[in-house]
N, C-alpha and C positions, 0 to 999 in steps of 0.2 A: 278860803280854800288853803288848805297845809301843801299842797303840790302833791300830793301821793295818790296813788290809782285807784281811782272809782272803783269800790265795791257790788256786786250784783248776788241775788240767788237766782240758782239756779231753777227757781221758782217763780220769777218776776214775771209777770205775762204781757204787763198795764203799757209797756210802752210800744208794741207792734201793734198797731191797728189794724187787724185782720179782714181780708178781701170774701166779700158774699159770705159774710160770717155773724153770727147774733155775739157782738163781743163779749156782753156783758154775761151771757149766759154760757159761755164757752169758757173765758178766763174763772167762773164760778167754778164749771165742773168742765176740766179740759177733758181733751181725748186730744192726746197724742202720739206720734209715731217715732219712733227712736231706731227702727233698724228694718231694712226691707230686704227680703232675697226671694226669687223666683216667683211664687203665687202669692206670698203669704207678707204681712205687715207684724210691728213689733211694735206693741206701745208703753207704753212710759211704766206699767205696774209690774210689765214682762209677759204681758198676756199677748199670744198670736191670733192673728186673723187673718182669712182670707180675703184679697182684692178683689170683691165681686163689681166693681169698674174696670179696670185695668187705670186705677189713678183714675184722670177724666178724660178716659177713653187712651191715655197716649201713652199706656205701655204695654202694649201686646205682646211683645216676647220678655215679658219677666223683667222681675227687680234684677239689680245688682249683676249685669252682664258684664263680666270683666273686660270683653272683647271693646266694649265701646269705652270702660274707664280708660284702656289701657290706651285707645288710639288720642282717646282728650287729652291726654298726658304728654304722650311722644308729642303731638304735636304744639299745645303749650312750650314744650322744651326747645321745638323749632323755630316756630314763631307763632307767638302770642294773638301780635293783632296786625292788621293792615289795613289803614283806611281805605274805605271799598269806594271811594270818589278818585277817579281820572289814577287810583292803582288798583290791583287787583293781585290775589294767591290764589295757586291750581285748585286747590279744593273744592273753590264755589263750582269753576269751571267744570269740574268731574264731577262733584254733586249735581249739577244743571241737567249733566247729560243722561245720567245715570236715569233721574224723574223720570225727563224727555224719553225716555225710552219706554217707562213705564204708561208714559201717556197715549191715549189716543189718538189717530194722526185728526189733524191738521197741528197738533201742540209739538213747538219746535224751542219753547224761549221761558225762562222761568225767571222769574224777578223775587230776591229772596227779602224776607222781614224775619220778625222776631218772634209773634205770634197769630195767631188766626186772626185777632182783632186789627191788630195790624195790615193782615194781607187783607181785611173785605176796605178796611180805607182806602189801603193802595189799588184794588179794583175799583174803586169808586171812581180815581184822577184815571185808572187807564181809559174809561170808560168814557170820559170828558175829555181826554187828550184826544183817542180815536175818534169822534164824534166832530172836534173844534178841526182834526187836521183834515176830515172830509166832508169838510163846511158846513155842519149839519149843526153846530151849537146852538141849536136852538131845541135840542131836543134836554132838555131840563126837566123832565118826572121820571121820578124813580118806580114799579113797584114791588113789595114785597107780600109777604102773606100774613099772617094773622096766627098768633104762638109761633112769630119766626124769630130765630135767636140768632145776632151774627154778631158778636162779640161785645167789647164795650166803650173802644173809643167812638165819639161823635158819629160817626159814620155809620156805625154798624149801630147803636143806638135809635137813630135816624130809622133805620130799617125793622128796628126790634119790631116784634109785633105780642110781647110781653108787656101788659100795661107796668110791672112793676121794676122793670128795667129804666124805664123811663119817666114812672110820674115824677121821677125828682128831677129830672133834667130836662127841663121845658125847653129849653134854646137849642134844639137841635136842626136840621137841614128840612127846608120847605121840600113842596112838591112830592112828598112820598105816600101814595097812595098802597092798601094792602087786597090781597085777594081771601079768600075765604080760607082756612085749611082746612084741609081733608080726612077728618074727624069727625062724622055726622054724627054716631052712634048708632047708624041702621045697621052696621056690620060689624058686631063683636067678638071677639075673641078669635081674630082670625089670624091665621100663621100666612106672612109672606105680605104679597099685592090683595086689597079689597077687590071685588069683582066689582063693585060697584062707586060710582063717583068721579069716574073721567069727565063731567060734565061741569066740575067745579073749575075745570081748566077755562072754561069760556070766560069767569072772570076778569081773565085778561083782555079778552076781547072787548066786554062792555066796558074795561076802562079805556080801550083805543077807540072806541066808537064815541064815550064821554068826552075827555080830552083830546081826543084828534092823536093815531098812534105816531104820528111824525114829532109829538113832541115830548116821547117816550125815550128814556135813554138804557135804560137796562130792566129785568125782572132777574131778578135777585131768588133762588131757591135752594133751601137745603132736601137733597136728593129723598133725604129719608131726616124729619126734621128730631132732631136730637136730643139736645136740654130741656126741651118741652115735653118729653114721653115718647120716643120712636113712632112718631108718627110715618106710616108706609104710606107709598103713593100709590092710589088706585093704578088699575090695569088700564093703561093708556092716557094718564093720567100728564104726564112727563114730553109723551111725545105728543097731545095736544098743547100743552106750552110750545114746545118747541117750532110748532107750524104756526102758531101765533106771531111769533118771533121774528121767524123767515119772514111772513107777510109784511109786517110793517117795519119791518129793518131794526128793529129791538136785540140788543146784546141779552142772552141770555150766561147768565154769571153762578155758577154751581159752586156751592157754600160745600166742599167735600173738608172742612175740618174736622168732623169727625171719623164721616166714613168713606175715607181717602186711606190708601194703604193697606187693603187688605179685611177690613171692618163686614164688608157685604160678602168676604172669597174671595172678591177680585180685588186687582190693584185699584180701582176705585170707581164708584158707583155708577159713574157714564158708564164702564164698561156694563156692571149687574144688569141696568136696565135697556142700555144699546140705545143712551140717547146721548148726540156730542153737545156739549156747549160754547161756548165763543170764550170765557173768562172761567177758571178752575183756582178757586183757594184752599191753603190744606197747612197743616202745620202738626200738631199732637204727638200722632206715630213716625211723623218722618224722620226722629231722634230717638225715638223711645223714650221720649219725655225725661231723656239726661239732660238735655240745655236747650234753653227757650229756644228755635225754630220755627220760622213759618216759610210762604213761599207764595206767590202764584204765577199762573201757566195761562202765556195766550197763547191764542192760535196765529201761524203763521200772518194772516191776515191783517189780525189787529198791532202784528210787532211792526208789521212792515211799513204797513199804512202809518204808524206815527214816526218811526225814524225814518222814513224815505222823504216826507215831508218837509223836516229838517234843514237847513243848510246843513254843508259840505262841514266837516270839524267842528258842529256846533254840538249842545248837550239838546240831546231830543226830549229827553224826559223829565222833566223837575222835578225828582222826588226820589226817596232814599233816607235811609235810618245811619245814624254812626254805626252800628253792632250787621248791619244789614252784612250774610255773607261771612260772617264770622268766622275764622278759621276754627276755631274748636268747637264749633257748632256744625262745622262743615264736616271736619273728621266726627262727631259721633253720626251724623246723617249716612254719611260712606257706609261705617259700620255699621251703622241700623241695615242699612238696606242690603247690604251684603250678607247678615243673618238672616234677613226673609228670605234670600237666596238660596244658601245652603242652606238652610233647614224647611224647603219649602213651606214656608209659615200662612200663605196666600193658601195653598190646596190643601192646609191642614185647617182654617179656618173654612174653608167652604165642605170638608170634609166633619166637622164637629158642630157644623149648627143646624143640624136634624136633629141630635140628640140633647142636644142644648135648648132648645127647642121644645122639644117632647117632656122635658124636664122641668120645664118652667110654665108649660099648661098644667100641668100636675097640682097647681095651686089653684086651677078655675073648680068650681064649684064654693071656694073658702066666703065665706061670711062678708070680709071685706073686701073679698078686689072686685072690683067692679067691671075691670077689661084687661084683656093681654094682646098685648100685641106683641111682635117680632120681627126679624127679619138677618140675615147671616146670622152673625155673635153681637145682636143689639135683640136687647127686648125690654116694653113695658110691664111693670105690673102696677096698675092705675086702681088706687084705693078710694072706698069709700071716704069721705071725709066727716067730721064729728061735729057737724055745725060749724067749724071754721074752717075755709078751706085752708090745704097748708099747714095747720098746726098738725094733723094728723099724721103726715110725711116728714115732717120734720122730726115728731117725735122717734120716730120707727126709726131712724138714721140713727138719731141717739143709741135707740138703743141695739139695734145693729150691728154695733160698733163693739159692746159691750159683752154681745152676744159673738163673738168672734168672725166679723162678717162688715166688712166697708162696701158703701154701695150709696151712689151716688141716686140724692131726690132734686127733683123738682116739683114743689108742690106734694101735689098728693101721688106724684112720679115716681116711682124705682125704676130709675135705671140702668139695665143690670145689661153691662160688656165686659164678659169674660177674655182672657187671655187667650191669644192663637197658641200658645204652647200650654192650655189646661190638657187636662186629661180628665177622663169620663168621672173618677171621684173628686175632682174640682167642683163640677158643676156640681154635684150629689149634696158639695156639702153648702155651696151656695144658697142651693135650691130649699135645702135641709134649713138651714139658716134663716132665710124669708120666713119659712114655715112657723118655726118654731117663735119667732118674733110677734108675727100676724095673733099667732094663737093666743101671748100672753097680752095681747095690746086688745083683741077680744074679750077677754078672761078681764082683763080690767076695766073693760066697758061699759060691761055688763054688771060689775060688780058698783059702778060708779051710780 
């Protein structure tokens, strides 16, 4: 070594090891993003696209909002960082309350992380800490559902109900049993709640009847399940969970990561459907996807019951992130939520997803979607697959991308969540976009 500075191009790709990415096929032929402002993306040959995700899911009011670089900034300049163990800055404190306000009551208390996958771990200990401090630790099974996605450290893995999240990771958490989801295929293409399938809630029941519901510790649900294809919850579907729950004294713990903040209309999906839960995790829009964020919300109940337990000046809770509370994660959170404010961004998504909506059945009758679903400014469009499931979603993203148009697959999934600040030629050209994609990925099918 001569001592002199590592050279790089600006072309080098080989040494980031990209997250839920096909590397090798990605650093062959990138698709990258070099400049974002309001709907639209800018990738590296200078070509624009539209966000027909909003990111993944976590920027509903637009790229590039000066209002939240500018407050990361000011307060950067004020201060940086403060260990959020035994000190603490106003920000978390005003962000807390700020939520708290947006929450449903009994939720009075928010314990903040860094991302959704973080907050469903952190629900995992609260869930064991409430449980151990009213002597009930014995209630050690978890269950979840079947295409449930709750992030990716251990905890939420443990829960996945994605076999491909998990077949690599064998060593995860016992006792996790899952329920059905609520995707039969008797009800297709339907806008909103299925009329049919509240009966698939009873699965909870046959596993408190299997295992004895006293040694049930939580049910684990994404309110409208999201990475998997928006899957919506049948009509009554949610609130038989919920009476399950009550009965045998089971935490019911609402996965709103993604559609927390505004995602369903409301500020978050207990409200859409008018069912409360005990444990609420959220992270994505609560920043606008400027600085990693997460958070979750008990209810009075659950804070109480573990810190009153406590001795007198001791630490109630073991658990906490160094970044936990972050003060410049704190100030874009302020800012975030103070533009959904003034710009009523909550009534202007519950006001654009009829039409968004309408716009994206528009595709039913095509050759390849096999199903649509929806629900607020979330919707499915669920593809035929080509003999291999997945290759055929994956390929469409590709090309997608190329076609001026980012949109988030799972599988043979488009998931398509437009922005609370789109406007009706947003959606036009989204919609315009799928279309024209479907068409040439047909056209070559055929041709094949």
């Amino acid at each position: 070594m001569d001592g002199s500075a590592p050279s790089f191009s600006t072309n080098s790709l080989e040494s980031h090891w990209m997250p839920f990415s096909g590397n090798r096929d990605f650093k062959a032929s990138p698709r990258l993003v070099t400049q974002s402002s309001g709907a639209y993306l800018t990738d590296h040959k200078g070509n624009k696209l539209i966000d027909g995700s909003s990111g993944l899911f976590c920027v509903p009011l637009g790229h590039g909002r000066k209002e939240i670089a500018d407050a990361v900034h000011a307060q950067m300049m004020q201060n940086d960082y403060v260990s959020p163990f035994q000190t603490g800055q106003l920000g978390s404190f005003e962000l807390a309350e700020v939520i708290a306000r947006r929450l449903p009551d009994p939720f009075n208390h928010v314990f903040f992380v860094n991302s959704g996958s973080e907050a469903i771990d952190t629900s995992l200990k609260m869930v064991m800490a409430y449980h151990r401090a009213r002597g009930e630790a014995h209630r050690v099974r978890y269950v979840s559902r079947e295409r449930a996605y709750h992030g990716v450290n251990i905890g939420g893995v443990s829960l996945a109900g994605m076999v491909k999240n998990r077949e690599t990771f064998p060593h995860v958490m016992p006792n996790v049993v899952t329920m059905r989801h609520t995707w039969t295929g008797d009800d297709m293409f339907v806008k909103g709640q299925p009329e049919n399938g509240r009966e698939l809630a009873d699965d909870l029941q046959r596993h408190c009847e299997t295992y004895g519901g006293s040694t049930i510790a939580a049910c684990y649900i994404e309110p409208v399940a999201g990475s998997t294809g928006t899957l919506v919850p049948p009509k009554g579907y949610l609130e038989r969970v919920r009476e399950i729950c009550d009965e045998h004294g089971i935490v019911l713990v609402f996965d709103e990561v993604i559609t927390g903040f505004g995602r369903m209309g409301t500020p978050f999906a207990a409200h859409k459907f008018g069912v409360t839960p005990d444990i609420m995790t959220m992270a994505k829009a609560l920043t606008n996807g400027a600085i990693p964020m997460g958070a979750v919300a008990a209810t009075d109940e659950i804070y109480e019951t573990i810190t009153n337990t406590a001795p007198e000046n001791a630490i109630e809770f073991f658990h906490g992130y160094t970044y936990s509370g972050h003060p410049a994660a704190c100030a874009a959170g302020l800012a975030t939520q103070k533009i959904m404010d003034d710009e009523g961004l909550f009534e202007k998504s519950a006001a654009l997803s009829e039409y968004f909506l309408d716009a994206l059945w528009s595709l039913k009758g095509h050759e390849l979607v096999r199903d649509l679903r929806g629900i607020g400014l979330m919707g499915a469009v669920d593809v035929h697959h080509d003999g291999v499931p997945g290759r055929r979603g994956g390929n469409l993203q590709k090309a997608l991308f190329w076609n001026g148009c980012h949109i988030k697959f799972t599988g043979d999934n488009a998931v398509v969540a437009p922005m609370f600040i789109s406007e009706h030629s947003h959606i036009d050209e989204i919609v315009d976009c799928l279309r024209k994609t479907l068409d040439e990925e047909l056209e070559a099918s055929v041709k094949a």
